[in-house]
C-alpha positions as CSV (number, residue, x, y, z in Angstrom):
1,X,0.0,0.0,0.0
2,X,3.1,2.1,0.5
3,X,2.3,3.4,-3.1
4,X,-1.6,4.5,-2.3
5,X,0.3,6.9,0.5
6,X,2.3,8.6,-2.1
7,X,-0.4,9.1,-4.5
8,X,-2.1,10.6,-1.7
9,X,0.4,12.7,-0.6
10,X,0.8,14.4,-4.6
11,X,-3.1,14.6,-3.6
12,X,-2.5,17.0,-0.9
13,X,0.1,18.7,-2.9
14,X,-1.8,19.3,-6.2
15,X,-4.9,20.4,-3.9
16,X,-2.3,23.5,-2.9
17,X,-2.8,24.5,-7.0
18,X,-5.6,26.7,-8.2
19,X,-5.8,24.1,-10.5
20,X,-7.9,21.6,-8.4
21,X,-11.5,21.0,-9.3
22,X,-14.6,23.1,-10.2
23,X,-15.5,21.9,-6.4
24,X,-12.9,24.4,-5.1
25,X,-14.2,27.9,-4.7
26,X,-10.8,29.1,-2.6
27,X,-7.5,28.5,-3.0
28,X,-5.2,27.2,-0.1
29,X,-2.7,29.6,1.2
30,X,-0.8,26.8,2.9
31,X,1.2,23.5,2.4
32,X,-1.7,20.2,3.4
33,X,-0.6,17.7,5.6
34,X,-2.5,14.7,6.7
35,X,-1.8,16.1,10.1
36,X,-3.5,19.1,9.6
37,X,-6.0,18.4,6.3
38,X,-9.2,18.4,6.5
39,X,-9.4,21.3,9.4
40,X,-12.5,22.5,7.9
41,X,-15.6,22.3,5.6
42,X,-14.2,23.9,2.9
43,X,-11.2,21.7,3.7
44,X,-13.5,18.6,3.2
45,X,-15.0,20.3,0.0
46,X,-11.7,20.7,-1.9
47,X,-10.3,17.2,-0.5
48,X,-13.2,15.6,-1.9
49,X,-13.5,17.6,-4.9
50,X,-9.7,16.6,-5.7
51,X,-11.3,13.4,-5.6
52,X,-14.2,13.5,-7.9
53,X,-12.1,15.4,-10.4
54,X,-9.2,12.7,-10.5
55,X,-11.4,10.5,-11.2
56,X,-13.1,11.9,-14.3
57,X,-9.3,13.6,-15.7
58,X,-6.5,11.0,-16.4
59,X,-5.9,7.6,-16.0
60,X,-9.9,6.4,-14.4
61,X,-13.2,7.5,-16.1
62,X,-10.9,8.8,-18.9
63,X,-9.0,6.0,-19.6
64,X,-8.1,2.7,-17.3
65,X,-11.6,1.9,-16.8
66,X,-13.1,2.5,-19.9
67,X,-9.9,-0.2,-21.1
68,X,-10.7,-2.5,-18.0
69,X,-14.2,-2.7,-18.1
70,X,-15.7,-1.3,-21.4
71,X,-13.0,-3.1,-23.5
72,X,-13.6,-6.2,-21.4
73,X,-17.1,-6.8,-22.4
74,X,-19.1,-7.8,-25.6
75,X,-20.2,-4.6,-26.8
76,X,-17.0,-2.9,-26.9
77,X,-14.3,-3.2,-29.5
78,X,-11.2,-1.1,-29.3
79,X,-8.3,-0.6,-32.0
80,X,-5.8,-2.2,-30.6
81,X,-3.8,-5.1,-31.0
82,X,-2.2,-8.0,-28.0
83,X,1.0,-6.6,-27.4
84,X,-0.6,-2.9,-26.5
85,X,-1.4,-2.5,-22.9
86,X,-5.2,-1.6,-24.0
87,X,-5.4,-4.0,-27.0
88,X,-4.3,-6.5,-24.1
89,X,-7.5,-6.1,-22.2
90,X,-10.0,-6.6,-24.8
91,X,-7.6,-10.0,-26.2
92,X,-7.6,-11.6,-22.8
93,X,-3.5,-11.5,-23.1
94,X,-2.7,-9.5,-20.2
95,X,-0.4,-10.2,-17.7
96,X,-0.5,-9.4,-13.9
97,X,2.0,-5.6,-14.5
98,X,-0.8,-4.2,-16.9
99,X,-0.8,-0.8,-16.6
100,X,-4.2,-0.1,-16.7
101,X,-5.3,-2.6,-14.5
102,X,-2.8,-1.2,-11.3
103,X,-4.0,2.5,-12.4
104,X,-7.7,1.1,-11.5
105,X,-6.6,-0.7,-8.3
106,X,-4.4,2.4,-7.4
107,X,-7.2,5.3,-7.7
108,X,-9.7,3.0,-6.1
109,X,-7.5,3.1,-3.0
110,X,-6.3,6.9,-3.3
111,X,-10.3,7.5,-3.3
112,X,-10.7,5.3,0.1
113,X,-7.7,6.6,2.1
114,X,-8.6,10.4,1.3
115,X,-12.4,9.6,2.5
116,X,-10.7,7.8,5.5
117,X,-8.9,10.7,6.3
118,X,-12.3,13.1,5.8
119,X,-14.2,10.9,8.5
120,X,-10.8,10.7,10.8
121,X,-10.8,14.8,10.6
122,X,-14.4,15.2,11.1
123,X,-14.7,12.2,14.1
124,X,-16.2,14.2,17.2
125,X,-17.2,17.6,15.4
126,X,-20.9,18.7,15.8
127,X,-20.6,21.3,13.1
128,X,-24.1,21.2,10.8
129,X,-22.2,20.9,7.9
130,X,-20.8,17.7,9.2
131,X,-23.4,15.1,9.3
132,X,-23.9,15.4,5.4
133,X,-20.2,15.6,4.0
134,X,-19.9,12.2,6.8
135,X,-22.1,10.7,4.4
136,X,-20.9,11.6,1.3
137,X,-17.3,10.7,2.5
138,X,-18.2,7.3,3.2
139,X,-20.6,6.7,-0.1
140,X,-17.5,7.5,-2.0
141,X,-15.5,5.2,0.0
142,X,-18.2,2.6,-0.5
143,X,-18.1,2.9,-4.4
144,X,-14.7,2.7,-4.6
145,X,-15.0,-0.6,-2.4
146,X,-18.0,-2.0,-4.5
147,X,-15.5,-1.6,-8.1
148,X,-12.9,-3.3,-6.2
149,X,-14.3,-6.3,-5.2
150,X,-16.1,-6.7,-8.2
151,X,-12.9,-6.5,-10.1
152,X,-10.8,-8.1,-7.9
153,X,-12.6,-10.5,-5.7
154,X,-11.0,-10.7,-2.2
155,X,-8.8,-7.3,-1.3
156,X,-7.6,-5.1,2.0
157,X,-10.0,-3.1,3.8
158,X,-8.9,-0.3,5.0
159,X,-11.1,2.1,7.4
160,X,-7.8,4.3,9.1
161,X,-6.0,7.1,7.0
162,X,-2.6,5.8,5.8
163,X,-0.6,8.8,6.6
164,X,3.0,8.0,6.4
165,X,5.4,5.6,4.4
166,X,5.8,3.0,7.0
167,X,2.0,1.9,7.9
168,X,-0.4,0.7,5.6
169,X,2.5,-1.9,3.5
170,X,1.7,-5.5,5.3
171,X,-2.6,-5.6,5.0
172,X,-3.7,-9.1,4.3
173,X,-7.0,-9.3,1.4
174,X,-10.6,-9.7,3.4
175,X,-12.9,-12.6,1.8
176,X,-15.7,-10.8,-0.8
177,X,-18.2,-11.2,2.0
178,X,-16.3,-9.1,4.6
179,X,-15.5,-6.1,1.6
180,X,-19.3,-6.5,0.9
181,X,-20.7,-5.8,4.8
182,X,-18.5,-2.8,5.1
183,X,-19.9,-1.6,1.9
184,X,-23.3,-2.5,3.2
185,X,-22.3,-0.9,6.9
186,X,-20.6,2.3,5.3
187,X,-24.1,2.7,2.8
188,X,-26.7,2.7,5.3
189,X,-25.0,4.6,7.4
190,X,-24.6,7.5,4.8
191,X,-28.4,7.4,3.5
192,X,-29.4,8.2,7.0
193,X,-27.1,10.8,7.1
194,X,-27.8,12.0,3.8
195,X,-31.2,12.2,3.8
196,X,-32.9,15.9,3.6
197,X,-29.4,17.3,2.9
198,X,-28.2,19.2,-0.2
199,X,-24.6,19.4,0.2
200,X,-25.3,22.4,-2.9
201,X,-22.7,21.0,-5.7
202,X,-23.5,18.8,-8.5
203,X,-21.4,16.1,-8.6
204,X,-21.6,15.5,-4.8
205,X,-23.1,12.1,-3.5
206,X,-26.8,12.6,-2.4
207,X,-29.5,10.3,-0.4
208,X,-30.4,9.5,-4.3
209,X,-26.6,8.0,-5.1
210,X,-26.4,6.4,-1.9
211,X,-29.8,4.0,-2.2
212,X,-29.1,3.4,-5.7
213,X,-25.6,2.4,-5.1
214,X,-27.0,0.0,-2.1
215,X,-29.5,-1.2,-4.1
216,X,-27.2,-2.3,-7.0
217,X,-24.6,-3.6,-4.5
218,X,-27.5,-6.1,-3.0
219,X,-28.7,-7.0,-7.0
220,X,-24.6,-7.8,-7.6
221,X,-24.6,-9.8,-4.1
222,X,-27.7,-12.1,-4.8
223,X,-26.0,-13.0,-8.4
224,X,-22.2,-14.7,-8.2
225,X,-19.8,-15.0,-6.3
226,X,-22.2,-14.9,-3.4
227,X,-25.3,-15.9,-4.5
228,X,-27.2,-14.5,-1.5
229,X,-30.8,-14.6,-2.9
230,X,-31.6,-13.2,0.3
231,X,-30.2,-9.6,-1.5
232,X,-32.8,-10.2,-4.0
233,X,-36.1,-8.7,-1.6
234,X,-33.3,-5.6,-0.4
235,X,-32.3,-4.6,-3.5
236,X,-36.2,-3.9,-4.6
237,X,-37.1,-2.3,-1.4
238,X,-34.2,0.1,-2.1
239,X,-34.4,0.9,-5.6
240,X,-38.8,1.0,-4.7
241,X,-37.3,3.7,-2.4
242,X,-35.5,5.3,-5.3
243,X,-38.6,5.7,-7.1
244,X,-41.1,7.2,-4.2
245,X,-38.7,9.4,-3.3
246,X,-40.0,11.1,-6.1
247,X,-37.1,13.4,-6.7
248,X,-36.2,11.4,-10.5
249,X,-37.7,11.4,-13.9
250,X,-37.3,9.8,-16.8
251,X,-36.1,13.0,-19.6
252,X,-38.3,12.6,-22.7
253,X,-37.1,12.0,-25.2
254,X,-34.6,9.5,-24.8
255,X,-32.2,11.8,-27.0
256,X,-32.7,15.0,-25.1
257,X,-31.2,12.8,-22.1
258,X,-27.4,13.3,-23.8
259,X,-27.8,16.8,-24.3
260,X,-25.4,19.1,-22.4
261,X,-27.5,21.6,-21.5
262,X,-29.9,18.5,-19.7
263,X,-26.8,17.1,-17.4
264,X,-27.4,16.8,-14.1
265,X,-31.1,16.6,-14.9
266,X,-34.0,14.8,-13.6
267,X,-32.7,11.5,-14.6
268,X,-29.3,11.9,-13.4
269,X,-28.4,10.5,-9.9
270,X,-24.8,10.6,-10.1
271,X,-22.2,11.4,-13.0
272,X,-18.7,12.2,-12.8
273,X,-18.4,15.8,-14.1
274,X,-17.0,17.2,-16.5
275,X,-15.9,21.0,-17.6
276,X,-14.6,23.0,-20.5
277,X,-12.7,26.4,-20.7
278,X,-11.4,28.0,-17.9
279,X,-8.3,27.4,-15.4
280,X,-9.8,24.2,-13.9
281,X,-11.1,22.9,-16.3
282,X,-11.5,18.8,-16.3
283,X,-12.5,18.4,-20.0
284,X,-13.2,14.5,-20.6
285,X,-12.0,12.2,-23.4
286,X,-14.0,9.9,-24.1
287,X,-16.1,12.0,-26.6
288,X,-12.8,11.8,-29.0
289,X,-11.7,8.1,-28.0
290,X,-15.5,6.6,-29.7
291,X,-15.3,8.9,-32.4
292,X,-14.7,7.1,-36.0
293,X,-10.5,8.7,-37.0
294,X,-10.1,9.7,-41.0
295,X,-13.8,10.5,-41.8
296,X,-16.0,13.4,-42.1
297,X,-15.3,16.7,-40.5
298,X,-15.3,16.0,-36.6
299,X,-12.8,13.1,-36.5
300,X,-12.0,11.7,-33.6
301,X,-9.1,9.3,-31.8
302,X,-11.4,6.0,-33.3
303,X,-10.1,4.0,-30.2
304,X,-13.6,2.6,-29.1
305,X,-16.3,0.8,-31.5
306,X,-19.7,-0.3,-31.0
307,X,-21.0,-3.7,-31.4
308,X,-22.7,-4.8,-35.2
309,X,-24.4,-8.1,-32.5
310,X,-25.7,-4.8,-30.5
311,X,-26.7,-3.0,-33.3
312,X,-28.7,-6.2,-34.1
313,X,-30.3,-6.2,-31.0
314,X,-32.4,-3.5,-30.9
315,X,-35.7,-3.0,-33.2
316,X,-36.3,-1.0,-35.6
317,X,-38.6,1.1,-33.6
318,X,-36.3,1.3,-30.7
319,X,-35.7,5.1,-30.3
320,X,-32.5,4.4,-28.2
321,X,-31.0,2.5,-31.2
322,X,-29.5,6.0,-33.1
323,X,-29.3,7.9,-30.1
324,X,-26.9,5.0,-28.7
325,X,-25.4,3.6,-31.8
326,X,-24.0,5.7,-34.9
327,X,-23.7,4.4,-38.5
328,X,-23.7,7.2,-40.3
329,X,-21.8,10.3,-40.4
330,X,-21.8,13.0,-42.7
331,X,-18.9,15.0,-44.0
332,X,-18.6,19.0,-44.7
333,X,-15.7,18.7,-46.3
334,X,-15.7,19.2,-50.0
335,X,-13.2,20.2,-53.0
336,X,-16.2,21.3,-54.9
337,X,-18.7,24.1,-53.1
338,X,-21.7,23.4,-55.2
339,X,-21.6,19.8,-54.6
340,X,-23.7,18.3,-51.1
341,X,-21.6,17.2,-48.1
342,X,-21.0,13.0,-48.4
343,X,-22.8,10.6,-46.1
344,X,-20.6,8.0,-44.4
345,X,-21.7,4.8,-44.2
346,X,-20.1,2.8,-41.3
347,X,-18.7,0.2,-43.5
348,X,-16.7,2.7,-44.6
349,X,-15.2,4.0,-41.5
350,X,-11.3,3.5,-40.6
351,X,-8.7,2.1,-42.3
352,X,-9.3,-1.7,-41.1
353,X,-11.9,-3.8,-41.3
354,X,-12.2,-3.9,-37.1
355,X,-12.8,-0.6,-37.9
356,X,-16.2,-0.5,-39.7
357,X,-18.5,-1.5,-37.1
358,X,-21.4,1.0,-35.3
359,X,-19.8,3.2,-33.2
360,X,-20.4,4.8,-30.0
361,X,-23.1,8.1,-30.4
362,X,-24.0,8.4,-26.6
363,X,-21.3,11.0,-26.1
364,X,-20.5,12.9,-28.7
365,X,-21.6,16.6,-27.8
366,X,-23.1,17.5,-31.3
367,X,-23.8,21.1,-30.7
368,X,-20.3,22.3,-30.2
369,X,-19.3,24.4,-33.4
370,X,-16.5,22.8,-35.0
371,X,-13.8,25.1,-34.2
372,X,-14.5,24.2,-30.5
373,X,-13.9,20.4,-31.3
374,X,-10.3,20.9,-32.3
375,X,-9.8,23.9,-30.2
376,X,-10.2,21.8,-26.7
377,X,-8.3,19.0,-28.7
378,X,-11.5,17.2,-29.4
379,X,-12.2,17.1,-25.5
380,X,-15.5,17.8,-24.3
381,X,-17.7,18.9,-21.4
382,X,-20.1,15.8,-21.5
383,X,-20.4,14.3,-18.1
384,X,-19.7,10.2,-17.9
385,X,-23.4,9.1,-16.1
386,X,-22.8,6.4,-13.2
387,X,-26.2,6.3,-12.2
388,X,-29.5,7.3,-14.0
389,X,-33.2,6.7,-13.0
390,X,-33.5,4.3,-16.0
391,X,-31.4,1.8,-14.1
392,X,-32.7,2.3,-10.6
393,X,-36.1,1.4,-12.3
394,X,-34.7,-1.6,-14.0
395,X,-33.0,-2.9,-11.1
396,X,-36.9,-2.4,-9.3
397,X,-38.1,-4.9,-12.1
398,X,-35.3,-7.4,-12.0
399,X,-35.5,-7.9,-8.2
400,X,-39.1,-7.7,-7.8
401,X,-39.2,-10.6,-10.5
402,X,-36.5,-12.8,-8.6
403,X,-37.2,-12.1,-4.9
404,X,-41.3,-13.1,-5.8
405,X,-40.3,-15.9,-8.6
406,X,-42.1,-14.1,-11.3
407,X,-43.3,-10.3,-12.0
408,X,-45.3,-8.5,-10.2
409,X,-47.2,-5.8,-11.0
410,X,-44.2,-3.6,-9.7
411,X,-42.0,-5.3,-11.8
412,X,-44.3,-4.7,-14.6
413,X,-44.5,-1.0,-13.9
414,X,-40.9,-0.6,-13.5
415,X,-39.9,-2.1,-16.9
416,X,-42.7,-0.6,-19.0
417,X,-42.2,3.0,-18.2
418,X,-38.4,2.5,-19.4
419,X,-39.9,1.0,-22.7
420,X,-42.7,3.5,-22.8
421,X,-39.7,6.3,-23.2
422,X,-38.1,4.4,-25.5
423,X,-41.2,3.8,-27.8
424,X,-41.6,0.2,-27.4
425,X,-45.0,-1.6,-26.1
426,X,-45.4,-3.2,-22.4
427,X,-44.6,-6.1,-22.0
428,X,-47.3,-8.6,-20.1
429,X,-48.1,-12.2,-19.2
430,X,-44.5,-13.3,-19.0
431,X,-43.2,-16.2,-16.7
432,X,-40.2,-15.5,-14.3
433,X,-37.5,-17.2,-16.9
434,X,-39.0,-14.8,-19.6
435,X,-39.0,-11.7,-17.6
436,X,-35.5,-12.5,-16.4
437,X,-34.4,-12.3,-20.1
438,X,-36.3,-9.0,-20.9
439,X,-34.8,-7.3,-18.5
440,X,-31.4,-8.5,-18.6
441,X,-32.2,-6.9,-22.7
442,X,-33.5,-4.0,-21.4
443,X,-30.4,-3.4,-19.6
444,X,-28.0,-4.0,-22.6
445,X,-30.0,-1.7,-24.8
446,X,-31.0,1.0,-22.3
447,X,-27.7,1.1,-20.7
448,X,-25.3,0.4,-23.1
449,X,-21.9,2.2,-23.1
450,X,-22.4,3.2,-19.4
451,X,-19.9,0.2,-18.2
452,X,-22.0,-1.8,-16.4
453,X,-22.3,-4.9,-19.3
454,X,-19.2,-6.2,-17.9
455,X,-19.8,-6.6,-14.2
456,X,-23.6,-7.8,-15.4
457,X,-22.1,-10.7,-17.1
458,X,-20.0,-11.5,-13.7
459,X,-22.9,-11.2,-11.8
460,X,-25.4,-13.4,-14.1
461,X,-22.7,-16.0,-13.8
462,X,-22.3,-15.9,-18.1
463,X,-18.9,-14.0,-18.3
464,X,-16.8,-17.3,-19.8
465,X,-20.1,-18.0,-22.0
466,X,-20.3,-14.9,-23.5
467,X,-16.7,-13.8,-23.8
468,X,-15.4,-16.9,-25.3
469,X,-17.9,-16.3,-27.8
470,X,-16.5,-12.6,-28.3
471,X,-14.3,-12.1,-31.4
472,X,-10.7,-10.7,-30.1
473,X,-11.9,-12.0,-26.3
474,X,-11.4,-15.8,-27.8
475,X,-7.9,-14.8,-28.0
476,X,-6.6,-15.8,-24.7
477,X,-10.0,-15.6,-22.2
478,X,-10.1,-18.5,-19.7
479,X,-12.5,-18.8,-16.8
480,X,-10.3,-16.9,-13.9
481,X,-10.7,-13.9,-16.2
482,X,-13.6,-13.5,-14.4
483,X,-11.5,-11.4,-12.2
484,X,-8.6,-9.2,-13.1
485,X,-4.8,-10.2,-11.5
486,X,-3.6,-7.9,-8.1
487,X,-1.4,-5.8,-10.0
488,X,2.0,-7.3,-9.3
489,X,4.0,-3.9,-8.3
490,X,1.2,-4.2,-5.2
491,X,2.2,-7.6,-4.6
492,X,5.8,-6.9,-4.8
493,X,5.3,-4.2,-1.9
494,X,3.2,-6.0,0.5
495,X,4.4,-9.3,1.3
496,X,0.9,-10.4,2.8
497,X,-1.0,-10.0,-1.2
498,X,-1.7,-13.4,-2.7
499,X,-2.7,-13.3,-6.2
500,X,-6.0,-14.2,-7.5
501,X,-6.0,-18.0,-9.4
502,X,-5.0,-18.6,-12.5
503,X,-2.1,-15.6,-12.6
């Protein structure tokens, strides 16, 4: 862990810059220790805020885990070949020093040690303000626990603030059920203490984010490794929460959802955000990385495809289908003036034949002006959603199904109004088998592209099905891929850090 503690020390370090986060509305006149940081609540704010904004800039929402997890599905196909550290990940060749695998292990862990050392700083204050950012604090520090074991499978739990070189090096890996009650533990504790408060900040965990986080945590315990059906009842009486809480919509229509000027909307319960222009600015990527390179006028890096087996999927009369999906584009560049701009078809995007597939449309912000696109370098403002309403609603139906062996009219309810938006007709008189695959459909097509396909596939128990189906995935996938390796520099530095079987 002794490299967790560095990272969090260049934490405290950059938070000294003005360059921090959009969270930070003052700029610290003083060097941070751990001693001495957080002393106050705007302390907390800009601590957390650092947070958040690594998170969506560099090597997490940005890149590593749209490699680790997007890549390592079905309905992602990337560019790259085995030998590449990405091209790796989606070929199932990787080997236990894969870059992108530590940089997910190691922001997962900076995340938890600066919410440890929040709640260690704000331990015995009876400030207001401190009931709220107590639960915020340990939300975060539950989702970064909840993509680590799901990842990972066993791993260190680590409650205490890691504030020098010397401690923290020697914790052993806690069994999946331990990590899962502290997430559990950590989540109902912060929905009590979140509930009625607006900590004023988009961007910040809310009573919304907490729920739906607990909700999905109980779905992903009922399916493997645990297979606590138990979770199944929880998970709907916390997502049927979600909804009577009244505070979410679904945006109509489905298109206007991706909009910039409807983030952090109705639908939106938590999205890692995103800005452009200015000094602290945190512009994202991934825009550019799912853009088709060497065609029409707004070209992007072409590092992320869709799926044509996707594509397939939907119906005709699914209005997600071209919102989600692209397979057209159309070009403004033109020798001859008088002469209409060419349409694109995607079979002939890019230069390979991997290349002309669907691509990614979800997050392309189509109503910058085009000297904007190469002005921020083809970065964008477009936040990356980790929860919507859409999902909490289809988590609702899923578990209501399971938890009563067959729908109900809850279930019924739930599912339908997310089909309603997207123009398709309810569905009705299905048994529990049947409704199990609908909405395990309505998740791929509703949520696609919002890196959750890979740890549903975990969860159902299909990973090694599917993915040894998958094209490049047949490459080297065997059954332990089910989890990912403990990065070996870890290993290397904590002598009590088995490695996961098969590695």
């Amino acid at each position: 862990m002794k490299n967790i503690t560095k990272v969090f020390m260049a934490m405290l370090l950059m938070l000294s810059s003005s360059a921090c986060s959009d969270f930070l509305e003052e700029e610290p006149k003083d060097l941070l220790t751990p001693s001495l940081f957080p002393a106050s609540e705007n302390d907390v704010v800009q601590l957390m805020g650092g947070v958040l904004t690594r998170m969506g800039r560099g090597v997490y929402y940005d890149r590593g885990l749209w490699d680790v997890i997007a890549a390592g599905s079905d309905h992602v196909t990337g560019r790259f070949e085995p030998g590449n550290p990405r091209g790796d990940l989606e070929h199932y060749t990787f080997l236990t020093d894969n870059q992108f695998i530590l940089d997910v292990w190691q922001t997962n862990y900076f995340n938890i040690n600066a919410m440890n050392q929040i709640l260690a700083a704000i331990e015995g204050k009876e400030d207001n303000w401190v009931p709220g950012y107590r639960g915020a604090a340990l939300t975060l520090r539950a989702f970064s626990y909840f993509n680590l074991v799901r990842l990972y499978g066993d791993i260190p739990v680590i409650t205490e603030p890691i504030t020098d070189l010397q401690s923290g090096i020697d914790i052993a890996r806690s069994p999946v059920a331990e990590v899962y009650s502290q997430i559990e533990q950590d989540l109902l504790e912060a929905e009590d203490l979140l509930d009625g408060v607006d900590l004023g900040r988009d961007g910040l965990p809310t009573v919304g984010f907490a729920k739906t986080l607990l909700a999905t945590v109980y779905l992903t315990m009922a399916g493997f490794p645990l297979q606590d059906e138990s979770k199944w009842a929880l998970a709907a009486a916390k997502a049927a929460e979600v909804k009577a809480s009244g505070t979410y919509s679904l945006v109509r229509p489905y298109s206007d959802l991706w909009l910039l000027e409807n983030e952090n909307g109705p639908e939106h319960i938590f999205s890692i955000q995103y800005t452009l222009g200015g000094s602290n600015d945190t512009r994202s990527l991934i825009t550019a990385r799912t853009r088709p390179r060497v065609v029409g006028s707004l070209p992007g890096f072409g590092q992320f495809y869709g799926d044509l087996d996707l594509f397939n999927k939907f119906s005709s009369d699914d209005e997600r289908l071209f919102v989600s999906m692209d397979t057209t584009l159309v070009s403004t560049e033109t020798n001859d003036p008088t002469s209409p701009p060419r349409t694109y078809s995607f079979r002939e995007w890019g230069r390979i034949e991997r290349e002309r597939v669907p691509r990614i449309n979800k997050y392309f912000d189509s109503g910058r002006p085009p000297e904007q696109w190469f002005e921020f370098s083809r970065r964008t403002a477009t936040n990356q959603v980790v929860f919507r309403y859409a999902e909490a609603l289809l988590i609702l139906a899923e578990a209501e199904n399971e938890a009563n062996s067959g729908p109900t009219p809850a279930a019924y309810e739930a599912i339908n109004e997310v089909r309603d938006r997207a123009g398709l007709a309810p569905l009705s008189g299905l048994s529990e088998s049947d409704f199990r695959d609908a909405v395990r459909l309505e998740r791929e097509l509703e949520l696609c592209f919002e890196l959750k396909r890979r740890y549903d596939l975990v969860r159902y128990g299909t990973f090694f099905d599917v993915m040894s189906q998958d094209e490049f995935a047949v490459d080297g996938i065997q059954p332990h891929n089910v989890l990912y390796p403990i990065p070996e520099n870890e290993i290397s530095i904590n002598p009590n850090l088995t490695q996961n079987d098969g590695y």
